[in-house]
C-alpha positions as CSV (number, residue, x, y, z in Angstrom):
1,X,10.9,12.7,-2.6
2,X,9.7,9.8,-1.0
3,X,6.2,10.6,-0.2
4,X,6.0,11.3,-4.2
5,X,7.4,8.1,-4.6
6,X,4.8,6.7,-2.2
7,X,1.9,8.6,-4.2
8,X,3.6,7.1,-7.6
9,X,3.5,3.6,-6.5
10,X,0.1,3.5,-5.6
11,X,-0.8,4.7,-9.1
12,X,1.6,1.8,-9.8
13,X,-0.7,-0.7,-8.4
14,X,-3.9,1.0,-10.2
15,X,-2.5,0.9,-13.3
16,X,-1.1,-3.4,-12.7
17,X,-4.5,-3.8,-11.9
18,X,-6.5,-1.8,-14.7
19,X,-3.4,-3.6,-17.2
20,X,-4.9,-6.8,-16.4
21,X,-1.7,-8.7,-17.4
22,X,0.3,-11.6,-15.0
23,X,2.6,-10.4,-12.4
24,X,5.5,-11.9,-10.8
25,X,4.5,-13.3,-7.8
26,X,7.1,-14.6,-5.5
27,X,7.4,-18.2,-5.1
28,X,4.4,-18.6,-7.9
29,X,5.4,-17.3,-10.8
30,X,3.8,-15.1,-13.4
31,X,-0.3,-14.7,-12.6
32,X,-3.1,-12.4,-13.5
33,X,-4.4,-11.2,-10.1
34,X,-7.5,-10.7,-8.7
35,X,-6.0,-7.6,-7.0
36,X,-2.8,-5.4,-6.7
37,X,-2.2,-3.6,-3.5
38,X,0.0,-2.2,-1.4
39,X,0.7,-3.2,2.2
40,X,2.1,-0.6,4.4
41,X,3.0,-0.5,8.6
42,X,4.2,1.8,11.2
43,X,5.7,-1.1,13.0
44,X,9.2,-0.2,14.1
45,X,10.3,-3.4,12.5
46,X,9.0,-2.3,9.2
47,X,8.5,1.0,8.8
48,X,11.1,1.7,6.3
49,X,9.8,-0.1,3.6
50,X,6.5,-1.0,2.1
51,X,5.5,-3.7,-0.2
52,X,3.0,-4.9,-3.9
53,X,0.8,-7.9,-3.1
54,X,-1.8,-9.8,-5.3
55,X,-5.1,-10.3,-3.2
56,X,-5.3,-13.5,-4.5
57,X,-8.3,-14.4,-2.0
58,X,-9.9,-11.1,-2.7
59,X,-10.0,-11.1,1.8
60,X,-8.6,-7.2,1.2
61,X,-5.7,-7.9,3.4
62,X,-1.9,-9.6,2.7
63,X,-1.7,-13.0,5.0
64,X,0.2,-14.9,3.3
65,X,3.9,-14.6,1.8
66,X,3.1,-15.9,-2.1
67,X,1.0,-13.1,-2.4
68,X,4.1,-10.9,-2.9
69,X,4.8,-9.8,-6.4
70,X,8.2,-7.6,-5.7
71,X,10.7,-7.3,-3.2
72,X,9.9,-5.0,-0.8
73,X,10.5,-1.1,-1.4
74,X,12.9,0.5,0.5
75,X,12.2,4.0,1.8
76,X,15.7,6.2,1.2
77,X,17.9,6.5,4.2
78,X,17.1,8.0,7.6
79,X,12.7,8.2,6.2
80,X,10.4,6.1,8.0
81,X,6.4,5.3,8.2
82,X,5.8,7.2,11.4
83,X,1.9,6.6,11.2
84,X,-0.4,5.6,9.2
85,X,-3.8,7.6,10.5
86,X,-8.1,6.9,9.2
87,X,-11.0,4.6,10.5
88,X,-10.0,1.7,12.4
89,X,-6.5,1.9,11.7
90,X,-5.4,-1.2,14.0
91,X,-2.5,-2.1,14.3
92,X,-0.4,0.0,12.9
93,X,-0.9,-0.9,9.2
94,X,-2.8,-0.5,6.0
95,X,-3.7,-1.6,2.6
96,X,-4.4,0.2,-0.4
97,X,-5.8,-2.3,-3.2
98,X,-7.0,-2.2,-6.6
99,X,-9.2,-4.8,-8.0
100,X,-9.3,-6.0,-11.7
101,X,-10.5,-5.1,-13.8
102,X,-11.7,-1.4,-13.5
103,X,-9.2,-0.7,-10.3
104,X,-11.8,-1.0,-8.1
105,X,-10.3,0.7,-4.3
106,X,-10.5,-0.5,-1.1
107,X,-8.5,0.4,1.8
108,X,-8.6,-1.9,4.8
109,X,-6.8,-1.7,8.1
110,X,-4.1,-4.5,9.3
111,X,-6.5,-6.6,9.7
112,X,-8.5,-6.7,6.6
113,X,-11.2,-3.7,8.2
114,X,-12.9,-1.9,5.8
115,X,-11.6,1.9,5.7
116,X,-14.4,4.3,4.3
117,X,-13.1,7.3,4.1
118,X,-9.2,7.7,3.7
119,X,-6.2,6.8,5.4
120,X,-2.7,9.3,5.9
121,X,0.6,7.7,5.8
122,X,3.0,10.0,7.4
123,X,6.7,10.0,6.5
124,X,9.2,11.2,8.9
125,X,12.9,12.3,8.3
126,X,15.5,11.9,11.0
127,X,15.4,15.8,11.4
128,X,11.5,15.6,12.2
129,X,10.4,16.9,8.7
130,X,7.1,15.3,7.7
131,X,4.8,14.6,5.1
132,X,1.8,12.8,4.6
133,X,0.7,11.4,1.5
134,X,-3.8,10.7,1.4
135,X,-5.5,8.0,-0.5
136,X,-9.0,8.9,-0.4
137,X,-11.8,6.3,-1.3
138,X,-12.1,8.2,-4.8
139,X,-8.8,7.2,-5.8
140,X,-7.4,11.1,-5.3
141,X,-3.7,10.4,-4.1
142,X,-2.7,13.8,-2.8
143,X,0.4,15.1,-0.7
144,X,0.6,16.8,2.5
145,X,2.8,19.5,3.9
């Protein structure tokens, strides 16, 4: 359940960016942004939930904290972010954004590092069940056994 729900809310941010409409960025207000994505980590200290951000400096990374549009998304209880695996993943994170107005993707690494392929976010259980849900550079969102 929560990889779908990973997979959903990056065709969340596709369709906040293809809508074109203001968002409710934190500590801002309602905008129309430049971009919608979706900043995810493998960081012990926040892989349990992930987050929407508004590019608003089109740099194709989150860096600063009025670029939030929600609260963060918690992952259900005892599922983590064990990895998140592509090109130049470093360190320990991702970003999956959508430019206005045609969704445009880009993925980027932690540190704003273009990803050209796809990048693999694996989800972990307590028990050591995974999953892994891949965002390719054509916008195919697929999951993983």
């Amino acid at each position: 359940r929560a990889a779908q729900e990973v997979a959903l809310n990056v065709r969340r941010a596709q369709s906040m960016s293809l809508s074109v409409t203001g968002v409710p960025i934190q500590g801002v207000g309602i905008q129309i942004p430049v971009a919608v994505g979706i900043r995810l980590s493998s960081d012990t200290s926040e892989n349990e939930r992930y987050f929407f951000f508004a590019d608003q400096n089109s740099n194709g990374v989150y860096d600063i904290s009025n670029e939030r549009i929600e609260p963060d998304i918690l992952l259900p209880s005892g599922i983590r972010i064990q990895s998140i695996s592509g090109e130049l993943i470093a360190p320990k994170g991702a970003h999956i954004i959508f430019y206005t107005p045609e969704a445009t993707l880009r993925l980027t690494n932690a540190l704003g590092a273009p990803i050209l392929n796809f990048i693999d976010v694996v989800l972990a259980a307590r028990s050591g069940a995974t999953k892994t849900v891949r965002v390719r550079m054509s916008g195919q969102v697929t999951i993983l056994p």
